[in-house]
C-alpha positions in Angstrom: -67.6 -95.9 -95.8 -68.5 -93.3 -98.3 -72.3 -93.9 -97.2 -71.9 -93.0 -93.9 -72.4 -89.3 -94.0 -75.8 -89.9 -96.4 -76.8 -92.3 -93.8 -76.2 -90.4 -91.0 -78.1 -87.5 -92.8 -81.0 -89.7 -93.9 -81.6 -90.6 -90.1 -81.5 -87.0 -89.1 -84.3 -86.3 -91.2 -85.6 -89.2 -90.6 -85.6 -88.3 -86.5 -86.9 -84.7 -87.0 -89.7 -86.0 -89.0 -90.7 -88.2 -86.5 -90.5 -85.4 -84.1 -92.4 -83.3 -85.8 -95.1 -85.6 -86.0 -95.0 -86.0 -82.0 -95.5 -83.0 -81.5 -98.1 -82.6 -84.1 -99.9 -85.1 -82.4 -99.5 -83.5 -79.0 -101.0 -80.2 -80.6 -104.1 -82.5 -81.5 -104.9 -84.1 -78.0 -105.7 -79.8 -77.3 -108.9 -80.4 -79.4 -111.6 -83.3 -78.2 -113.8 -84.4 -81.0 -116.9 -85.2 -80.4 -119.4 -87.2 -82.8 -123.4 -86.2 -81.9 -125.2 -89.5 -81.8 -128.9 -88.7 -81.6 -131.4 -90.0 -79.3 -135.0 -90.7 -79.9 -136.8 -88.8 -77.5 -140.9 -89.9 -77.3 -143.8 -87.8 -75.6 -146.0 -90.4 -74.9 -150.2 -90.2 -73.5 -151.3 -92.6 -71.6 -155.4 -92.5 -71.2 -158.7 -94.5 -70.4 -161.6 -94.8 -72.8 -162.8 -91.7 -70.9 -159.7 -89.2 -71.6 -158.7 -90.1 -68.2 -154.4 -89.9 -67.9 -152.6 -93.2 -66.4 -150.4 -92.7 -64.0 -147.8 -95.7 -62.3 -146.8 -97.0 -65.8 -142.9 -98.4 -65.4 -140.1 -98.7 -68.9 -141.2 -102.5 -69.1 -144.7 -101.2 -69.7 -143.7 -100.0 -72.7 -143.2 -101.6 -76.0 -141.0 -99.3 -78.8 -140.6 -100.1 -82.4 -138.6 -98.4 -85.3 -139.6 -100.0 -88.6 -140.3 -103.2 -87.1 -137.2 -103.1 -84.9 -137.4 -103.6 -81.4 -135.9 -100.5 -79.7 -134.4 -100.6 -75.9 -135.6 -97.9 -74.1 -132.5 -95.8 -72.6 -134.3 -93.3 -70.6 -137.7 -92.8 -68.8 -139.5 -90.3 -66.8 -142.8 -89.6 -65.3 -144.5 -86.0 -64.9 -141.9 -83.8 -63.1 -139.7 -87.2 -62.5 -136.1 -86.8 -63.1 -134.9 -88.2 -66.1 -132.9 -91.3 -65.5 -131.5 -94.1 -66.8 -133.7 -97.4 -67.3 -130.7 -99.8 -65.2 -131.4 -97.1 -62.8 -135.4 -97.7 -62.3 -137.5 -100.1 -61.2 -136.7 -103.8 -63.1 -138.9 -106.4 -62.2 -136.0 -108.4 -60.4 -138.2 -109.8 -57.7 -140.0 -106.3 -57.4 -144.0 -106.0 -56.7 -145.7 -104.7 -60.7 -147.0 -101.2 -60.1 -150.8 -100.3 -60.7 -151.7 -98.4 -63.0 -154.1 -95.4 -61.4 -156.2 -93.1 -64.1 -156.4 -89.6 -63.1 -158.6 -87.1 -64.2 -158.2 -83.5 -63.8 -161.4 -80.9 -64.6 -159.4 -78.3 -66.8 -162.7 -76.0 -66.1 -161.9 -75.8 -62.4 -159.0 -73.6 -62.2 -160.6 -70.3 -61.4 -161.3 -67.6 -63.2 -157.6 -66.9 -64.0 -157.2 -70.7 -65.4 -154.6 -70.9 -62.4 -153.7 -75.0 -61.9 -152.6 -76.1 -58.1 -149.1 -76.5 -57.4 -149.1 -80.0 -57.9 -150.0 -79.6 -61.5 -147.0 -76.6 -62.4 -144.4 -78.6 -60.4 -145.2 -81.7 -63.2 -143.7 -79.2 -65.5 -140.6 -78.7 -65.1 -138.5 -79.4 -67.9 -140.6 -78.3 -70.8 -139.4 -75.3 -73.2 -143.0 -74.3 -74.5 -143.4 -71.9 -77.6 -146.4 -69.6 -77.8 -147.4 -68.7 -81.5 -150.3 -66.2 -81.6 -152.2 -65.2 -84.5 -151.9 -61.4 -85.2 -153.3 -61.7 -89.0 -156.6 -59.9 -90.1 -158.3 -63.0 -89.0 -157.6 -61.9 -85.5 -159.7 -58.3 -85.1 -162.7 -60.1 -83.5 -162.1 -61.2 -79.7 -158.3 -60.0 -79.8 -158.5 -59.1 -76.8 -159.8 -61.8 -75.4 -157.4 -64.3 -77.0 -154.7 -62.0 -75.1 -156.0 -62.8 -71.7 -156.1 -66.6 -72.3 -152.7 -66.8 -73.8 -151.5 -64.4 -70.5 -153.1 -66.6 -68.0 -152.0 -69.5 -69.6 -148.2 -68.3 -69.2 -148.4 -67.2 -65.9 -149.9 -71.1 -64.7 -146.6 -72.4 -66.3 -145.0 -70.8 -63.1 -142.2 -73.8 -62.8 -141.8 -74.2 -66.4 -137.9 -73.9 -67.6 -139.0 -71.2 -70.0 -141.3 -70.1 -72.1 -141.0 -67.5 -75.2 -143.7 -66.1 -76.8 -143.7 -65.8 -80.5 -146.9 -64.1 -83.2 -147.4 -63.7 -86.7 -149.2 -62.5 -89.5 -147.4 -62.6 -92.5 -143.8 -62.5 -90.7 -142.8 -64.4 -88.0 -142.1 -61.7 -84.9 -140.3 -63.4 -82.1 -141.7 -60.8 -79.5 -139.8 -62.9 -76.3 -137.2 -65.2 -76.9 -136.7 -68.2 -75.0 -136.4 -66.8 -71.5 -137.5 -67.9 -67.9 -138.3 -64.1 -67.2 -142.6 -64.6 -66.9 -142.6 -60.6 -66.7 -141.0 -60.0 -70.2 -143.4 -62.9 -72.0 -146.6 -60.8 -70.4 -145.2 -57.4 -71.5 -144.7 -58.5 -75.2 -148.4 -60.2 -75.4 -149.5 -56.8 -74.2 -148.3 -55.2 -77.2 -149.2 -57.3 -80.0 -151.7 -55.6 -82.5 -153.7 -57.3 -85.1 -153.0 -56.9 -88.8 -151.4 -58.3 -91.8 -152.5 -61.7 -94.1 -151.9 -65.0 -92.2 -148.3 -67.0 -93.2 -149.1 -69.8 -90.6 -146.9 -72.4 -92.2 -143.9 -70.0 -93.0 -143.9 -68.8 -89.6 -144.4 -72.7 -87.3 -141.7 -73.5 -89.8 -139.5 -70.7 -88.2 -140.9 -71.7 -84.3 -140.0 -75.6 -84.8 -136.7 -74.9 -86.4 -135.8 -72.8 -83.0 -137.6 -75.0 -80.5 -135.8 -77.9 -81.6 -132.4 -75.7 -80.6 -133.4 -76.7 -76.9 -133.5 -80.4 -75.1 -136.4 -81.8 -73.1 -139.7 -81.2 -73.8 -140.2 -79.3 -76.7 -143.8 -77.7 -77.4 -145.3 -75.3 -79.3 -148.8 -74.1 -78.7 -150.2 -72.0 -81.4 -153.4 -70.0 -81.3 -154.4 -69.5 -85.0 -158.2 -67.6 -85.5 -158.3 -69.2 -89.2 -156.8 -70.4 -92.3 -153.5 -69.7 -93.9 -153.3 -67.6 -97.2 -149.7 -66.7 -97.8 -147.4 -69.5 -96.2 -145.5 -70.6 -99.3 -144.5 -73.6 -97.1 -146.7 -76.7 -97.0 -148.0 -77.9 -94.0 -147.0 -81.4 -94.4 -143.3 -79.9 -94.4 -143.8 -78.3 -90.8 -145.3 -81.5 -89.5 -142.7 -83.3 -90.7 -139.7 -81.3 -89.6 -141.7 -81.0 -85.5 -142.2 -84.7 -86.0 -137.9 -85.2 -86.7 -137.1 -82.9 -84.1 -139.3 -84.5 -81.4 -141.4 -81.4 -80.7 -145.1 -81.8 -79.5 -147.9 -79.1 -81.9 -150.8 -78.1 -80.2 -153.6 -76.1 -81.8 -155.9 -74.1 -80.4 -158.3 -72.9 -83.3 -161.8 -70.5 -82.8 -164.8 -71.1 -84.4 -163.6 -69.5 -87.5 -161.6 -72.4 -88.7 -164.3 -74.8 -89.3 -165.8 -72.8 -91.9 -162.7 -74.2 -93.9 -162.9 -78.0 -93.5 -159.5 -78.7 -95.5 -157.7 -75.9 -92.3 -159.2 -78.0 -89.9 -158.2 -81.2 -91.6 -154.5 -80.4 -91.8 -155.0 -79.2 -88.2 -155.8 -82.4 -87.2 -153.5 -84.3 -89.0 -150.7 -82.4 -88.0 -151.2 -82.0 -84.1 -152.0 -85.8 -83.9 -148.8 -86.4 -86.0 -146.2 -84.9 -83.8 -148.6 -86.1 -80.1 -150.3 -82.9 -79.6 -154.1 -82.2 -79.8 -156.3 -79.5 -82.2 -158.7 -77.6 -80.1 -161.3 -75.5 -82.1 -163.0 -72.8 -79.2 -166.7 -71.5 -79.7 -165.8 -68.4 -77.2 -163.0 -67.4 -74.5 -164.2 -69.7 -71.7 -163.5 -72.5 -74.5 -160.0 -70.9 -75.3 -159.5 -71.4 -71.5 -160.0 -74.4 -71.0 -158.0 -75.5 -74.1 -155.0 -73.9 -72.8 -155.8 -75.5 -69.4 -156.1 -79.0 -71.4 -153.1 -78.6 -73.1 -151.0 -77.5 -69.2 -152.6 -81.0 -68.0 -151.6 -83.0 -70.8 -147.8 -81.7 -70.6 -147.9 -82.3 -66.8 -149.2 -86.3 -67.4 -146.9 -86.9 -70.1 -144.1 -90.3 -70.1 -140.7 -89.0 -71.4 -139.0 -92.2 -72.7 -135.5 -92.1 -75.1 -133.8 -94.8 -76.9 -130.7 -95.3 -79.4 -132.1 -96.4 -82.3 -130.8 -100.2 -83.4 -128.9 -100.4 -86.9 -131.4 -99.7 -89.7 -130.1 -99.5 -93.5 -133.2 -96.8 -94.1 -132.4 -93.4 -94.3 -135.6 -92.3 -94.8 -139.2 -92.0 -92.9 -139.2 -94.3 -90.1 -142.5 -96.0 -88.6 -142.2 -95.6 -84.8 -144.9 -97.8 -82.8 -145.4 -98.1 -79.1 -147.2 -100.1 -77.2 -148.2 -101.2 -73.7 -147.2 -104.7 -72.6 -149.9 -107.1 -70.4 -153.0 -107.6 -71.2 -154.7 -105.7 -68.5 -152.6 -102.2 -70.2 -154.2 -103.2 -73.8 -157.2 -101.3 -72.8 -155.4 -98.0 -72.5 -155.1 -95.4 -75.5 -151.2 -93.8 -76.9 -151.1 -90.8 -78.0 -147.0 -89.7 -79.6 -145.5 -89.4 -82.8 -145.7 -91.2 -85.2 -142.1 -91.2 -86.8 -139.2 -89.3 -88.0 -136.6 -88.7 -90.6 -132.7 -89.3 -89.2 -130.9 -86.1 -88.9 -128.0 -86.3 -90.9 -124.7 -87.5 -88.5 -122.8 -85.1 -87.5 -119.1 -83.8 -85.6 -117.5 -81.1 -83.9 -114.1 -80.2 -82.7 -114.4 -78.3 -79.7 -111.0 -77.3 -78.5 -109.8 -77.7 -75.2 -110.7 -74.5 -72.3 -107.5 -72.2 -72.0 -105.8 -72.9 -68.2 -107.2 -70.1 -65.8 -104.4 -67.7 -65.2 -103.7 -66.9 -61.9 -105.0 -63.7 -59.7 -102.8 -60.9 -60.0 -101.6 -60.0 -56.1 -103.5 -57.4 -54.7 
């Protein structure tokens, strides 16, 4: 009997611990957590022996590996398709195979301006594209020139999500950010000026780290008159990090760079690495038509995503695709080549406040 009252307050304590803890728990169900599981996005070229782009290509066209393992593809998209879901797209449940058409488009024949038809700007919507211009010393012959083809090549991306508009010399200037505001990119290309040594590397390190910020396609399309001669980055650093983050590097070099084979080397390597292309110009019709190249390529490009399958390496990973049927081995790929996993990663993000109501008038 004597127990009874250190019972009775051992259960007491017992009872307010136990509320404490539900209502603890309630406190926590304010808060979701999310855990960020990354997708493989792919920007993959499909051409003919003669450069032409195939068009008509369906998800079971398409064979993706990751170190040997057979990936599923999650997503697909065409051109200016909608992304959607593979269960949501053509399966071959009965359904007629679709041919394959090659299309060729004359990047010369745009006009003066380098303007594309509407057809060809409404294939790009979607894409976040980052212009990086060269204003080093390298850069005080046909300035100007490079000026207009960079403008006209903005004001083609008319349907474009956004665009922003980056240069550098031995800083990294981000002249327009990210923005959808064609007006603002034109103004700051207006009022670049030409000076300092050229930090190439430092400053596409910079661009890649915030393109990769953004979903969809991600591109950067620097214009570079030469080599680089104060980047204390190396090269095979930035073309590693675009190649992780799924952004697409296109070059478009003058005349300049070829009187330094080991700048057009690593040009090369690193465009082809990450699915873009190097274009080295001999004048400013040649600049033109490069940036015209480059708006056709985007425009023609297969947008296919997959959850990679269990893999124990936490390193580089090979990524291989292919086209299934033997009338598609013909055909060329052009995408990256692999990636490095992004270490996982969580976040809390706490519940929205309830609206308060209007206060009468």
């Amino acid at each position: 009997m004597a127990n009874r009252p250190l019972r009775f307050l051992l259960c007491s304590i017992l009872g307010l611990l136990w509320g404490f803890i539900i209502w603890a728990a309630g406190q926590e169900n304010d808060a979701h957590i999310h855990v960020v599981v990354d997708m493989v996005q792919l920007n993959v070229a499909v051409t003919d022996n003669k450069g032409n782009y195939i068009t008509g290509l369906r998800p079971q066209d398409f064979a993706v590996t990751e170190d040997g393992i057979a990936e599923k593809i999650a997503t697909f998209a065409e051109g200016n398709e909608a992304t959607r879901r593979v269960m949501d797209v053509a399966s071959s449940d009965g359904q007629q195979p679709v041919k394959p058409v090659a299309k060729s488009f004359d990047s010369g024949q745009h006009g003066s301006a380098g303007e594309p038809p509407q057809t060809l700007n409404s294939m790009l919507a979607g894409a976040n594209v980052f212009v990086l211009f060269d204003t080093s010393n390298y850069m005080y012959r046909g300035f100007v020139f490079a000026q207009d083809a960079i403008a006209d090549f903005i004001r083609s991306l008319e349907t474009v999500d956004k665009v922003a508009f980056y240069s550098y010399s031995r800083d990294l200037l981000r002249a327009s950010e990210l923005t959808s505001d064609r007006s603002q990119v034109l103004r700051s290309i207006r009022t670049t000026v030409a000076g300092d040594d050229a930090a190439l590397y430092n400053c596409l390190l910079l661009t890649v780290k915030d393109a990769a910020r953004f979903t969809g396609k991600r591109v950067v399309v620097v214009f570079s008159n030469g080599p680089d001669n104060s980047s204390v980055v190396p090269p095979e650093d930035v073309a590693e990090l675009a190649q992780s983050t799924g952004t697409a590097v296109y070059m478009i070099s003058t005349q300049e760079a070829r009187l330094e084979p080991v700048s057009t080397a690593v040009f090369e390597r690193m465009t082809a690495a990450t699915g873009g292309k190097a274009y080295f110009a001999k004048n400013w019709r040649d600049e033109k038509r490069a940036f015209a190249s480059i708006r056709d390529d985007l425009a023609h490009l297969y947008s296919l995503a997959y959850y990679p399958q269990p893999n124990p390496n936490r390193g580089w990973r090979a990524i291989t695709v292919k086209l299934v049927g033997e009338h598609l081995k013909k055909y060329h790929i052009r995408t990256r080549n692999g990636y490095r996993p992004q270490p996982p990663r969580s976040f809390a993000e706490s519940a929205p406040e309830p609206a308060s109501e209007a206060a009468p008038d």
